[in-house]
Structure formats: C-alpha cells, structure tokens
C-alpha positions as CSV (number, residue, x, y, z in Angstrom):
1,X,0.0,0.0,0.0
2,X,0.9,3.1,-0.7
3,X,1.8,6.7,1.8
4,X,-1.6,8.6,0.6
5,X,-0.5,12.2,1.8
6,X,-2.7,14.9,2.8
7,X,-2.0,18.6,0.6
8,X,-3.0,22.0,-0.1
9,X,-2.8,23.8,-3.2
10,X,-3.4,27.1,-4.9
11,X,-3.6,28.1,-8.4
12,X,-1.7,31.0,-9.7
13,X,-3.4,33.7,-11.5
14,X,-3.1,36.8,-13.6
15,X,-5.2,39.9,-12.9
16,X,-4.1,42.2,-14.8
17,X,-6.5,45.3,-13.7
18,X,-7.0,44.5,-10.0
19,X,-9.9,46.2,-9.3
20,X,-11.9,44.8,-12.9
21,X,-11.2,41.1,-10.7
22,X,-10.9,39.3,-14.3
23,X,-8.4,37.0,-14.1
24,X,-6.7,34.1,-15.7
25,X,-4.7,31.1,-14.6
26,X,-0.7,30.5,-15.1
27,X,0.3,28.1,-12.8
28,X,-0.1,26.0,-9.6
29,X,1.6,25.8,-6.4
30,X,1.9,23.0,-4.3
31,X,2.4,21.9,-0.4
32,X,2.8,18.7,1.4
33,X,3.9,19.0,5.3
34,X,4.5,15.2,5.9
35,X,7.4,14.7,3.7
36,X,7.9,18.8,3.5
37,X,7.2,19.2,-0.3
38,X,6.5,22.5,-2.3
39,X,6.3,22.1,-5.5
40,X,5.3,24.9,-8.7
41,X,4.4,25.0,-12.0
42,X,3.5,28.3,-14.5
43,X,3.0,28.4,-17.7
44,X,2.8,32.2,-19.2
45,X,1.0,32.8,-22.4
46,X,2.3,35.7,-23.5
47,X,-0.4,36.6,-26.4
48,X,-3.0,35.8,-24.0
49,X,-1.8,38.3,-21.6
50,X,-1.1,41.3,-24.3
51,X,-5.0,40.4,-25.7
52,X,-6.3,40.5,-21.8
53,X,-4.1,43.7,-21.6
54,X,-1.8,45.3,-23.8
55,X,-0.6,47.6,-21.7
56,X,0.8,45.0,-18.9
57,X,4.4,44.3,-20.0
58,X,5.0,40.5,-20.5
59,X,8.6,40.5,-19.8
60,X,8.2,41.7,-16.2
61,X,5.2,38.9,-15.6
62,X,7.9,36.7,-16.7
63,X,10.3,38.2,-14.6
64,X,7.7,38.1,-11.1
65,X,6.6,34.9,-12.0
66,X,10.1,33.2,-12.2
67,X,10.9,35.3,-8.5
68,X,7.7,33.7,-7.5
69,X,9.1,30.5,-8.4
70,X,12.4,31.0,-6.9
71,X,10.9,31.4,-3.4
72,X,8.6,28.6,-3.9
73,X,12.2,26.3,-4.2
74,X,14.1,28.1,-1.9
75,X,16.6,29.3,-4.1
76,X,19.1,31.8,-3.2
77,X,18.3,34.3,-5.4
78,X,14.6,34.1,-4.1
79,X,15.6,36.5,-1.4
80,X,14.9,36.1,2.1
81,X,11.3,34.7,2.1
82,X,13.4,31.8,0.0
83,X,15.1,31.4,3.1
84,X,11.7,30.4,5.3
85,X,10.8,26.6,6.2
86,X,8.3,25.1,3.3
87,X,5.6,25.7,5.1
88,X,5.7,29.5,5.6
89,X,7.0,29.6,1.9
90,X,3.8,28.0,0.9
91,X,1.8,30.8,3.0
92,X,3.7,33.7,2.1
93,X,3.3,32.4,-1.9
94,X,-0.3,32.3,-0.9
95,X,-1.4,35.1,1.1
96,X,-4.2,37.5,-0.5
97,X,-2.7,40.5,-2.3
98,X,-3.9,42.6,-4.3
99,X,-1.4,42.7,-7.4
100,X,-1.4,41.5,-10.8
101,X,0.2,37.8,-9.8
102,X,-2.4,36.4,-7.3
103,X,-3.4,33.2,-6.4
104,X,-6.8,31.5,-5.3
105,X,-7.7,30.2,-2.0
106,X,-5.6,27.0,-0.9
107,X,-7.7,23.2,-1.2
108,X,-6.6,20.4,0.1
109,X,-6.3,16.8,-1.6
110,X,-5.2,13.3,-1.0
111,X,-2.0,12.1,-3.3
112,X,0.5,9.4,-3.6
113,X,2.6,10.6,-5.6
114,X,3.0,15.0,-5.3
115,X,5.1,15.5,-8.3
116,X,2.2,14.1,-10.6
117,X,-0.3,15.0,-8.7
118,X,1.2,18.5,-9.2
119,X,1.4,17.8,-13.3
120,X,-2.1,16.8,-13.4
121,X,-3.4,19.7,-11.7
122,X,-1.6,21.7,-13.9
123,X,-3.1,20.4,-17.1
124,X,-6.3,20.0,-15.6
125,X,-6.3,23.8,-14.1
126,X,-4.0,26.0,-16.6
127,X,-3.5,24.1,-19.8
C-alpha cells in the first residue's frame, strides 16, 4: 500500500486590472507537510496576456513569475522569504494581495505521488 498524503494547493493567476477582478490562470503551487514538499508550476501565455491587456508588459510577468518560483524552491536568489521553512514559503506564496500575480484560496487533496499530482493539476487547471 501506498503513503496517501494529505496537501493543499493554490492556483496562480493573472489579474491584470486588480480592481476589474478578471483574471486568468498560469500556474499551480503545491504543499505537502509530511514529507515537507512545495512544489510549482507556470506556464505564461504571453499573447493571452497582451489580448487580456496590452498595456501590462510580459517581460516583467515573466520576470515576477520566475521570483515567484524562486521562493517557492528556496533558491538563493529568491531573497529572504526563500530562506523560510516550506511551510511559511507556501503561505507567504499564498497570502491575498492585491497585485497582478495572485493566487486562489488553498484546497486540500489526498495524493500518492505529489510531483504528478502537481502535473495533473496543472493540465487539468491552466492548460
């Protein structure tokens, strides 16, 4: 038998005009205490974004998203929130803010394996 673990995950979104509260999806992010996982996965669509709204520039999306990324790992370019355990990673990556990378409240899930489980919501949620 497999370890079925218990996590929590958000999915990343795009808002480009805050207080309009349209909004499309980019990635997910997700946390597993047990075996302290975090895991994340974007995918930016740059010709989505300029349609949704030209005057956002892609580049720097790319740029936040990839910072956003860099804390979720704990890499040391991710600054000093990289730094954090997993867990407070995970709740700083997923704390409401209102700027034009946000992401959606946190559900929870059963998995036995994270990595795919973090694919398949992926493909299921952004692509």
């Amino acid at each position: 038998m497999h370890d079925r673990h218990l996590y929590e995950y958000a999915v990343i979104r795009i808002v480009p005009q805050v207080e309009r509260e349209e909004f499309f999806n980019v990635g997910v992010v997700l946390y597993c205490k047990r075996p302290r996982f975090i895991g994340m996965e974007f995918k930016l669509d740059a010709k989505k974004l300029e349609a949704f709204c030209p005057e956002l520039d892609v580049e720097q999306v790319e740029k936040n998203l990839n910072a956003f990324k860099a804390i979720c790992y704990g890499e040391k370019h991710g600054g000093p929130i990289a730094r954090l355990e997993p867990a407070e990673r995970f709740r700083w990556l997923t704390a409401t803010r209102s700027s034009v990378i946000q992401t959606s409240k946190t559900h929870p899930g059963f998995s036995e394996n994270l990595e795919v489980t973090l694919k398949c919501l992926f493909e299921d949620l952004v692509l």
